[in-house]
TIRO-2110 file (N, C-alpha, C; in Angstrom, 1 decimal):
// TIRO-2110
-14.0, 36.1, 9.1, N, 1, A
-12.7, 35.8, 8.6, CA, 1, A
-12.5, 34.4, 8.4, C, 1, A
-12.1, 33.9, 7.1, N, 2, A
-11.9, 32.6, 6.8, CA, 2, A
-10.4, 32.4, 6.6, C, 2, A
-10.0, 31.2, 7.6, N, 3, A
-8.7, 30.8, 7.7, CA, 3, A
-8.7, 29.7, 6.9, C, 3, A
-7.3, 30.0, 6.2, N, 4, A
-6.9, 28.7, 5.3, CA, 4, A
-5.7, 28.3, 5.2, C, 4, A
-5.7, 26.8, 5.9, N, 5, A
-4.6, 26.1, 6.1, CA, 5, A
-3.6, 26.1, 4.7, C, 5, A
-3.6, 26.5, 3.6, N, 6, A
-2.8, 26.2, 2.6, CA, 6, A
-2.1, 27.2, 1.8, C, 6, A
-1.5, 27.2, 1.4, N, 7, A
-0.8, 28.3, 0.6, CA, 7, A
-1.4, 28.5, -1.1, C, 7, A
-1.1, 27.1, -1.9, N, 8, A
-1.5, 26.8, -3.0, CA, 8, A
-1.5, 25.7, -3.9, C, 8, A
-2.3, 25.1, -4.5, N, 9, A
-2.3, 24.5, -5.4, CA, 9, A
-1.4, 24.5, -6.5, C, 9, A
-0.5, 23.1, -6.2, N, 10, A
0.3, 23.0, -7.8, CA, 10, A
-0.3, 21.8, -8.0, C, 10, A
-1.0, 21.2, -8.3, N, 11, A
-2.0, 20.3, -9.5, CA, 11, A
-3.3, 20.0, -9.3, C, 11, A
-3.9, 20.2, -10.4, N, 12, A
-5.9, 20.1, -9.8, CA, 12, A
-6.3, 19.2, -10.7, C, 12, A
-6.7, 18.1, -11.3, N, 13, A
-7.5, 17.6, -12.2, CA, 13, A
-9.2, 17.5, -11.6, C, 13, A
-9.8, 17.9, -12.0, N, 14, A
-11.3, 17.9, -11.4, CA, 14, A
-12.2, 16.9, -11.4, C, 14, A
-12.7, 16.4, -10.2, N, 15, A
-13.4, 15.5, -10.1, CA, 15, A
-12.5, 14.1, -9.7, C, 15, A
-11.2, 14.3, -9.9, N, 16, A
-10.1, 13.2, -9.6, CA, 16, A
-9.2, 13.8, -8.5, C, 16, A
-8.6, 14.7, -8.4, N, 17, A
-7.7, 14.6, -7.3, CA, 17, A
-6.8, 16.1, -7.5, C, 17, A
-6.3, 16.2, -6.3, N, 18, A
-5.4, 17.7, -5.8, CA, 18, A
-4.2, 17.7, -5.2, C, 18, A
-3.1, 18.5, -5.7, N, 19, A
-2.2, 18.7, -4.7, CA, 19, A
-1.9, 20.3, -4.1, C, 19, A
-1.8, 20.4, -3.0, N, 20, A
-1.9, 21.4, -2.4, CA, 20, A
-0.8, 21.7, -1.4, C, 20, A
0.3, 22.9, -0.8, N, 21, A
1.3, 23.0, -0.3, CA, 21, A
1.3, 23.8, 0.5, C, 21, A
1.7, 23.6, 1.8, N, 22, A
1.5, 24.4, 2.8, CA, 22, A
3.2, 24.5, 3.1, C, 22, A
3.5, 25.9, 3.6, N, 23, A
4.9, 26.2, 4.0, CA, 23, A
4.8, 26.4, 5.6, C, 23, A
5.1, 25.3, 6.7, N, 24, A
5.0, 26.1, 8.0, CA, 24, A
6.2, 27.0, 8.6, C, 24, A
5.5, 28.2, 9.1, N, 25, A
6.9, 29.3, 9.4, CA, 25, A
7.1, 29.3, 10.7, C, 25, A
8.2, 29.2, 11.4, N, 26, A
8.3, 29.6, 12.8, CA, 26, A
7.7, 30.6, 13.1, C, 26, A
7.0, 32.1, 12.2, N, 27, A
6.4, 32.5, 12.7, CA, 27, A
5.0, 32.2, 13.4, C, 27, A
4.7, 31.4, 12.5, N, 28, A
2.9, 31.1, 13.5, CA, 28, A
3.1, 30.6, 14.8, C, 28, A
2.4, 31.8, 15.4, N, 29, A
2.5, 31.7, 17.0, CA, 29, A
1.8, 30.1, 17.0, C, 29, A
0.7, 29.5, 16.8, N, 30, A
0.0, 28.5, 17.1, CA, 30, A
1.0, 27.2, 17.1, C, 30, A
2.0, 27.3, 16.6, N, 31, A
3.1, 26.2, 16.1, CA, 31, A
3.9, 26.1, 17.7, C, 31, A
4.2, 27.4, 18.5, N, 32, A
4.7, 26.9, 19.7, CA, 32, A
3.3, 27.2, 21.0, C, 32, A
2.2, 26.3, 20.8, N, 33, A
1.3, 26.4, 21.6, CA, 33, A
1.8, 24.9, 22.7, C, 33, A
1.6, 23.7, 21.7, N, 34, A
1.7, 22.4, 22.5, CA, 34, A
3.4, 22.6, 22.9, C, 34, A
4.2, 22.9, 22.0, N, 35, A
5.2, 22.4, 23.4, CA, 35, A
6.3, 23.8, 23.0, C, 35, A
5.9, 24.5, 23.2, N, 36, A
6.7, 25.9, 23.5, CA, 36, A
8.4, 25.7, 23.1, C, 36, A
8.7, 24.7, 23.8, N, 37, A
10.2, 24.7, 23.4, CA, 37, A
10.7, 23.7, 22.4, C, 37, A
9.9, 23.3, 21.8, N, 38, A
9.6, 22.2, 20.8, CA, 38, A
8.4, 22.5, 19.5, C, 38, A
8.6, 24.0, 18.9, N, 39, A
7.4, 23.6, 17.7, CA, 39, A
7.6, 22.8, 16.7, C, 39, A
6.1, 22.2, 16.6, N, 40, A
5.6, 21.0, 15.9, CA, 40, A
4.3, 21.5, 15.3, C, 40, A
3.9, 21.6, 14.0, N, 41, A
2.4, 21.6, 13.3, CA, 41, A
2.0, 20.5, 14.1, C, 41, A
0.6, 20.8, 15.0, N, 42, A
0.2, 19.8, 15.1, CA, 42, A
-0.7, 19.2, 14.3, C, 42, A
-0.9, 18.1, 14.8, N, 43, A
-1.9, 16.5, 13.7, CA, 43, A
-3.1, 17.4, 13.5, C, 43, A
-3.6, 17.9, 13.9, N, 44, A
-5.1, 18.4, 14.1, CA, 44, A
-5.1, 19.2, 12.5, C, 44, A
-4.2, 20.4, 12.8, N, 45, A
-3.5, 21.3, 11.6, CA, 45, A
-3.4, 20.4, 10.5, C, 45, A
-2.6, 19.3, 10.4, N, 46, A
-2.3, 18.4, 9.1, CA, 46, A
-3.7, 18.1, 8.6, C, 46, A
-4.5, 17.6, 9.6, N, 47, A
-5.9, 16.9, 9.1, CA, 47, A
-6.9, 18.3, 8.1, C, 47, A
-6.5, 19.5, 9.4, N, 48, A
-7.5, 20.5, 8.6, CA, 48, A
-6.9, 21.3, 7.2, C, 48, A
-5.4, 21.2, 6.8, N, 49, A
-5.0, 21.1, 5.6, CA, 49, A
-5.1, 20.2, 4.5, C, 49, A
-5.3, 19.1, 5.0, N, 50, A
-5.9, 17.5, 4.2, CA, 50, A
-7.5, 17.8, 3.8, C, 50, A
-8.0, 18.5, 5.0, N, 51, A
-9.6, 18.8, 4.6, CA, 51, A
-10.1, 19.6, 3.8, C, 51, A
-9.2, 21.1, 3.8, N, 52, A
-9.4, 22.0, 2.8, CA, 52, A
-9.4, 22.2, 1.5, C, 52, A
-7.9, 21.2, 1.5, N, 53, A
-7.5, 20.5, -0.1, CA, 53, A
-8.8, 20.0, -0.7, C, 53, A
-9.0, 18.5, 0.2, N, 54, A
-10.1, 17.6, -0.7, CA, 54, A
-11.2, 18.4, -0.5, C, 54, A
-11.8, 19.3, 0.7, N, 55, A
-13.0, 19.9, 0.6, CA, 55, A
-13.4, 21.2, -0.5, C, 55, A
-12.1, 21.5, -0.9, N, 56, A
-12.0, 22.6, -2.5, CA, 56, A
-12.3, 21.5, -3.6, C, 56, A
-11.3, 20.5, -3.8, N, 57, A
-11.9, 19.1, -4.8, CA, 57, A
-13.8, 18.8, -5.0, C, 57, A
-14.1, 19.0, -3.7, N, 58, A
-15.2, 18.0, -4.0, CA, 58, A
-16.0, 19.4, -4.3, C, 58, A
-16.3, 20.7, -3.7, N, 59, A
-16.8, 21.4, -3.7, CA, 59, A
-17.0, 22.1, -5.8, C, 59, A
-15.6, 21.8, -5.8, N, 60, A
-15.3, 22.6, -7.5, CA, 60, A
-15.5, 20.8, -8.3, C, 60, A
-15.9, 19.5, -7.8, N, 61, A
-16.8, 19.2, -8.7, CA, 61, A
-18.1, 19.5, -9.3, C, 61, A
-18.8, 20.0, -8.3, N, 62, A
-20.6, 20.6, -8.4, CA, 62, A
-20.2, 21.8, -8.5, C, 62, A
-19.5, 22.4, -9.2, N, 63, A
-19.0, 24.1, -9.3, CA, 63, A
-19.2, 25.3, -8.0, C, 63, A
-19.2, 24.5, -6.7, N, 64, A
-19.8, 25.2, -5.6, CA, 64, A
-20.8, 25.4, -5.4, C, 64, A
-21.9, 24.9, -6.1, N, 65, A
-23.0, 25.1, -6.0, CA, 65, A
-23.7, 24.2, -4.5, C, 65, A
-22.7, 23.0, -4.1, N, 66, A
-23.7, 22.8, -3.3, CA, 66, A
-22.2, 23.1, -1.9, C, 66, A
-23.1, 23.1, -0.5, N, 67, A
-22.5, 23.5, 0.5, CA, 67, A
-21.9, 22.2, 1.1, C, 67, A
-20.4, 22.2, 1.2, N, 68, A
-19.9, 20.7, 1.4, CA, 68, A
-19.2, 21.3, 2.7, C, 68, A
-19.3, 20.1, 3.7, N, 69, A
-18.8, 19.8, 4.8, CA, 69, A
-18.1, 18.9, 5.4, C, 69, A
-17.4, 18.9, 6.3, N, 70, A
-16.2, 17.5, 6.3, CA, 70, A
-17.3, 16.5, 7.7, C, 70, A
-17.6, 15.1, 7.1, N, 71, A
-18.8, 14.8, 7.7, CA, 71, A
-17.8, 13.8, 8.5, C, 71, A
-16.8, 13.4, 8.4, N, 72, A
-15.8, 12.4, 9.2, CA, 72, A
-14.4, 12.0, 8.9, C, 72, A
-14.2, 12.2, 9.7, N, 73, A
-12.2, 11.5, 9.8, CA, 73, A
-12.4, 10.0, 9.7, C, 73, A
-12.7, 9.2, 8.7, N, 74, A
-12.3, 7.6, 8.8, CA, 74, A
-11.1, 7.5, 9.2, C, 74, A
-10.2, 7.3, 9.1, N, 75, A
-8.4, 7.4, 9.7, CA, 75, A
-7.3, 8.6, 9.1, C, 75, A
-6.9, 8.5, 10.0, N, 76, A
-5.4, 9.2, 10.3, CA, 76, A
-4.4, 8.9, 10.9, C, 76, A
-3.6, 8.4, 10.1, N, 77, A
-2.5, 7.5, 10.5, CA, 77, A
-1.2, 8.6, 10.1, C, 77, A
-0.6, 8.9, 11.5, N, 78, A
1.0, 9.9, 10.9, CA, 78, A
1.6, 9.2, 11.7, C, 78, A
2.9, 9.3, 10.6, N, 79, A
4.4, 8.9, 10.7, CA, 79, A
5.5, 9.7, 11.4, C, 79, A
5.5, 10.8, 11.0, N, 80, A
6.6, 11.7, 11.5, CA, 80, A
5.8, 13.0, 12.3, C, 80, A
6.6, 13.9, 13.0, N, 81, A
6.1, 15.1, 13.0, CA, 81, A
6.8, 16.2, 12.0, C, 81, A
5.9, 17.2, 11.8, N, 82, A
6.6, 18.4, 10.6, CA, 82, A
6.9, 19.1, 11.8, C, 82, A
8.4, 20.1, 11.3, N, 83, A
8.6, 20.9, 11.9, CA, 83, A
8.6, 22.4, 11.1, C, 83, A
8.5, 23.6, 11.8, N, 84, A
8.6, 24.9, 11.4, CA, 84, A
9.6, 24.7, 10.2, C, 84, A
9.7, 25.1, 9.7, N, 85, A
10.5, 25.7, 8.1, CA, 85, A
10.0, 24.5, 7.2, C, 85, A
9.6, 23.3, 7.0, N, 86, A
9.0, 22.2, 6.2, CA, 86, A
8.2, 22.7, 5.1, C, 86, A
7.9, 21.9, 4.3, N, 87, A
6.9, 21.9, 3.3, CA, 87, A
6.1, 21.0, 3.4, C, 87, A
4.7, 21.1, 3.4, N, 88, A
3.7, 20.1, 3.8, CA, 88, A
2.9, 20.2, 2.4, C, 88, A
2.9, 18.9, 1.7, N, 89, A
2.2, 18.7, 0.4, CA, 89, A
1.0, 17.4, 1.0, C, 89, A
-0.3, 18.1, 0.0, N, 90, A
-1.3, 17.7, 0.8, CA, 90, A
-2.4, 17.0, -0.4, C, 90, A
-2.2, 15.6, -0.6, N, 91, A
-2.4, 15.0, -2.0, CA, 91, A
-3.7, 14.2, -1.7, C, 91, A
-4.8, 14.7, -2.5, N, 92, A
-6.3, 14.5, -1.9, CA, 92, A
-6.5, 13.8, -3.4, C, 92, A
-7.6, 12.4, -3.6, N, 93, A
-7.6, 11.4, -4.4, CA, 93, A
-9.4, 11.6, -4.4, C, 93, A
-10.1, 11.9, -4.8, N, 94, A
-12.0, 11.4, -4.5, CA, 94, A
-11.4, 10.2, -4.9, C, 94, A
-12.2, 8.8, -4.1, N, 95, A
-12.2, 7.7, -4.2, CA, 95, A
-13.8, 7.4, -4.4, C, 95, A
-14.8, 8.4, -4.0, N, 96, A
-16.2, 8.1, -4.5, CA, 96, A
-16.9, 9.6, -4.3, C, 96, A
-18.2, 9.8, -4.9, N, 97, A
-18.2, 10.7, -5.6, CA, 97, A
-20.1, 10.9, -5.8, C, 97, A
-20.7, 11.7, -5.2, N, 98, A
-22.1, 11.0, -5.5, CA, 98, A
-23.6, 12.1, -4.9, C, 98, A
-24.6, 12.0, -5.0, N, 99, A
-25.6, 13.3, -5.3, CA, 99, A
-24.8, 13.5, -3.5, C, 99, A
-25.2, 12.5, -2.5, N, 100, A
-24.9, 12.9, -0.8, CA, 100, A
-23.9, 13.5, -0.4, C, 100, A
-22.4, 12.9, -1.5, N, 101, A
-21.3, 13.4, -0.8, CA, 101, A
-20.0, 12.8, -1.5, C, 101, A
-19.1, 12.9, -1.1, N, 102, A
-17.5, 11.9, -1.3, CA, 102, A
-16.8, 11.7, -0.4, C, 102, A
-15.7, 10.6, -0.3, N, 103, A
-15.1, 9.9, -0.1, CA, 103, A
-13.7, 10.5, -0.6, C, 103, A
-12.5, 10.4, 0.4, N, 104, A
-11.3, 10.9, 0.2, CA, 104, A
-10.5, 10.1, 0.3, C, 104, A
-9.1, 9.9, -0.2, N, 105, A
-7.9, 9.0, 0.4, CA, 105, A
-6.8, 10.4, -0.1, C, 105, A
-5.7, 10.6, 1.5, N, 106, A
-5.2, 11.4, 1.1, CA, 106, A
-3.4, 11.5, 1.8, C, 106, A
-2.6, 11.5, 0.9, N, 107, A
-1.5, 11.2, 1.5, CA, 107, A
-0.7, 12.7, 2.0, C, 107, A
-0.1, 12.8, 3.0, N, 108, A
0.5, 14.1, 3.3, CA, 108, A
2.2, 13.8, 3.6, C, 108, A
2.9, 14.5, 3.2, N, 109, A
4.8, 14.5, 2.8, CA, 109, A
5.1, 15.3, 2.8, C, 109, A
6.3, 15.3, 3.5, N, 110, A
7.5, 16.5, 3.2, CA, 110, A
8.8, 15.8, 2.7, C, 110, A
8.8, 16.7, 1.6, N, 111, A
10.2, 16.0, 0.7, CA, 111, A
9.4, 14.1, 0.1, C, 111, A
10.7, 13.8, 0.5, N, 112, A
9.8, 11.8, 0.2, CA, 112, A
9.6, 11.5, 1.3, C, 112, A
9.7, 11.9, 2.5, N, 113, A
8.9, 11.1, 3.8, CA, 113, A
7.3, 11.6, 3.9, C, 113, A
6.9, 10.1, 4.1, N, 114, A
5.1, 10.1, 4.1, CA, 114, A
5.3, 10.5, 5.5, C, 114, A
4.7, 11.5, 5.8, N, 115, A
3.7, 12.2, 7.3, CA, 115, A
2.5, 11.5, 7.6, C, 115, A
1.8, 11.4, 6.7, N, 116, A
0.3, 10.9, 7.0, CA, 116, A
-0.6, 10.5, 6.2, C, 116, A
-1.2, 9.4, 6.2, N, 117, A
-2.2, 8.5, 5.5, CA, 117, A
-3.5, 9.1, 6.2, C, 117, A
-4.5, 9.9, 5.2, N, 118, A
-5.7, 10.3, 6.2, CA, 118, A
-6.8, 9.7, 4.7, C, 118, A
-8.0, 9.6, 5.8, N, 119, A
-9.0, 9.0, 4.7, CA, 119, A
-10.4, 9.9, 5.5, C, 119, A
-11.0, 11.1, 4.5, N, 120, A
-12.3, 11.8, 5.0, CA, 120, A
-12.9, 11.6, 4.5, C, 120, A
-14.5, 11.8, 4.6, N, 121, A
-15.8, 11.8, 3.9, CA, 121, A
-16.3, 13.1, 4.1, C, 121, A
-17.0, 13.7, 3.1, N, 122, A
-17.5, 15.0, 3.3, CA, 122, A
-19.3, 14.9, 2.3, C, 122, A
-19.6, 15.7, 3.4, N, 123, A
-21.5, 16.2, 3.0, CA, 123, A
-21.9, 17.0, 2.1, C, 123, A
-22.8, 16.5, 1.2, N, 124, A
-23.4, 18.1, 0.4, CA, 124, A
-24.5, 18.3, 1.6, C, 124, A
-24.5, 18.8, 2.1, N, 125, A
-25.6, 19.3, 3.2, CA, 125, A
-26.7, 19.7, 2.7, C, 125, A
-26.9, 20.2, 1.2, N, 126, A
-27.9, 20.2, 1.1, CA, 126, A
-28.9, 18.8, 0.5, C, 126, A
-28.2, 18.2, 0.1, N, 127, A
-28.7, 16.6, -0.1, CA, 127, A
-28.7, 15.9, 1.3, C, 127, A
-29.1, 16.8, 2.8, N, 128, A
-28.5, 15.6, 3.5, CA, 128, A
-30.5, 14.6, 3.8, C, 128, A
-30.4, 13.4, 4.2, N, 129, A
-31.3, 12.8, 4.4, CA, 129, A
-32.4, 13.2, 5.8, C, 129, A
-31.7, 13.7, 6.7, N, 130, A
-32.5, 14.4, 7.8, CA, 130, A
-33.4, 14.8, 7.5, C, 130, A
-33.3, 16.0, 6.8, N, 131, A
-34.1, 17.1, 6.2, CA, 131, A
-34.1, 18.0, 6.9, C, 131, A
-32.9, 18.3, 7.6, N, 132, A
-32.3, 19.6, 8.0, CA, 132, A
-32.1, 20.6, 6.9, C, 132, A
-32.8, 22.0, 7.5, N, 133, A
-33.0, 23.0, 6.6, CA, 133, A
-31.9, 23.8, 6.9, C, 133, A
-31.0, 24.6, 5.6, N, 134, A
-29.4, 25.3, 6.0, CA, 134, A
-30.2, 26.4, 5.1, C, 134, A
-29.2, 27.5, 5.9, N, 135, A
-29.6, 28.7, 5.1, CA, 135, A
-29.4, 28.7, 3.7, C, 135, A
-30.2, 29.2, 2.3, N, 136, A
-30.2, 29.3, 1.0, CA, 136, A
-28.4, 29.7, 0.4, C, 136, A
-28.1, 30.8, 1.0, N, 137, A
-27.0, 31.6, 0.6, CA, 137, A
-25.5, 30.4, 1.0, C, 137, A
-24.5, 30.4, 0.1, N, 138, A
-23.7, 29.4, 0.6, CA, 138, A
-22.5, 30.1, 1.5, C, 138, A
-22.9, 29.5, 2.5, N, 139, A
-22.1, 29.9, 4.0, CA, 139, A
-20.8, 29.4, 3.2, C, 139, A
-20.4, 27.8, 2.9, N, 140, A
-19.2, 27.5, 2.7, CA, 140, A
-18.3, 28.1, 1.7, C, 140, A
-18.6, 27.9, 0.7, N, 141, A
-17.9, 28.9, -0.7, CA, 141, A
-19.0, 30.0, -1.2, C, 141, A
-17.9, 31.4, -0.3, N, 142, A
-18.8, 32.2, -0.3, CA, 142, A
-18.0, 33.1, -1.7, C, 142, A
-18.4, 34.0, -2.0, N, 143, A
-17.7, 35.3, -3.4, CA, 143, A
-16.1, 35.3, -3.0, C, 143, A
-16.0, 36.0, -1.7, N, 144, A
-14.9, 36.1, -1.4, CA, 144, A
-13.9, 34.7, -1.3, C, 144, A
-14.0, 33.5, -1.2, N, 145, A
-13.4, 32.3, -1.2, CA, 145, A
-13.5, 32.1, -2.9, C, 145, A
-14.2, 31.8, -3.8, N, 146, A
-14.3, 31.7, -5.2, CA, 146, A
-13.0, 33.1, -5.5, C, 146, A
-13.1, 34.3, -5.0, N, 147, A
-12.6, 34.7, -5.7, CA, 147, A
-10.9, 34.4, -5.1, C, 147, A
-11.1, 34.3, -4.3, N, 148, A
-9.0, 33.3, -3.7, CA, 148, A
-8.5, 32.6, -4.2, C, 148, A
-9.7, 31.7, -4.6, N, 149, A
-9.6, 29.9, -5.1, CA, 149, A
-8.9, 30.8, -6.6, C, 149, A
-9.3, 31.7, -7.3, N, 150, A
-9.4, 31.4, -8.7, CA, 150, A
-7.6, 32.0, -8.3, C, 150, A
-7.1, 32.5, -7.5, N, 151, A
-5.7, 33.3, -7.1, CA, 151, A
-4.7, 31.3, -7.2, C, 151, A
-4.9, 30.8, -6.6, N, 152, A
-5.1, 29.6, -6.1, CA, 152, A
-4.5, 28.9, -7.8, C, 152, A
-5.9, 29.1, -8.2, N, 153, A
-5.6, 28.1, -10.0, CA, 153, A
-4.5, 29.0, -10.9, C, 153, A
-4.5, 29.8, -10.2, N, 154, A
-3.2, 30.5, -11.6, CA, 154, A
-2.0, 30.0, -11.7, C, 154, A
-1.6, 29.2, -10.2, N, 155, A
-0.5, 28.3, -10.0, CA, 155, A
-0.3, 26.9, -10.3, C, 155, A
-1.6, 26.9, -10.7, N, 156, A
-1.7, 25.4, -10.1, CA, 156, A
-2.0, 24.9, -11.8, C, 156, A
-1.2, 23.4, -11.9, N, 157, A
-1.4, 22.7, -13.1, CA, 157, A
-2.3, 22.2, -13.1, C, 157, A
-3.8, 23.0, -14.0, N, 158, A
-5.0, 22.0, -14.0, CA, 158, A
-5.3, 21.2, -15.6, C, 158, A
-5.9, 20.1, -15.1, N, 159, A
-5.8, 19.2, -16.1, CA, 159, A
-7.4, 18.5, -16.6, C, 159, A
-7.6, 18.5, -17.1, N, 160, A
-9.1, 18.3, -17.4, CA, 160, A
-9.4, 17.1, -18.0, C, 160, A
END
């Protein structure tokens, strides 16, 4: 079962950058885990909806073809916390781009208040320099995920 931090894409230009929107509901039990009488999306959650965004970006450069992975959190700097009923818009930039991997700068908001400045790097794992061997079939974007993604672009303003 693959979980996905996001709802949908409303703008994609490829190879340049995404925006992507998450609705958090007081339903999600996970929202009153850290402080029960206080829900808050936690940071962790923001990061892994910042990751999905840019990790669909970089993936639908190489048309999925290669298996991309989130290789590091350079920073994450948040401002506020989100609360249940919010809108979390999750604006992923490739800042580099290349056979190993990319480079992200990504800003996260609700309404005009900045949430969070995050900056990730992510792996084609199969270009990686180890020479660690991954299974042929692509674990990451599998039929079932290509076929959501394309539910995904019907919304979403792509630009070429």
């Amino acid at each position: 079962m693959r979980w996905i931090w996001i709802d949908k894409f409303i703008e994609f230009t490829p190879r340049t950058s995404a925006t992507a929107v998450q609705c958090a509901s007081l339903a999600e039990e996970h929202l009153h885990d850290l402080y029960p009488a206080f829900p808050i999306v936690p940071n962790t959650l923001i990061i892994e909806g910042m990751a999905q965004t840019s990790g669909i970006l970089v993936g639908e450069a190489r048309n999925f073809e290669e298996k991309v992975i989130l290789a590091k959190i350079g920073r994450a700097t948040f401002h506020r916390l989100v609360r249940p009923g919010e809108t979390i818009v999750y604006r992923a930039t490739i800042e580099q781009l290349s056979e190993q991997g990319a480079s992200i700068s990504g800003k996260v908001t609700v309404g005009d208040e900045l949430v969070a400045e995050i900056e990730l790097m992510f792996s084609h794992i199969d270009q990686n320099m180890a020479g660690i061997e991954f299974p042929e079939h692509n674990f990451v974007f599998t039929e079932q995920f290509t076929e959501l993604l394309k539910t995904y672009r019907l919304s979403a303003s792509v630009s070429m």
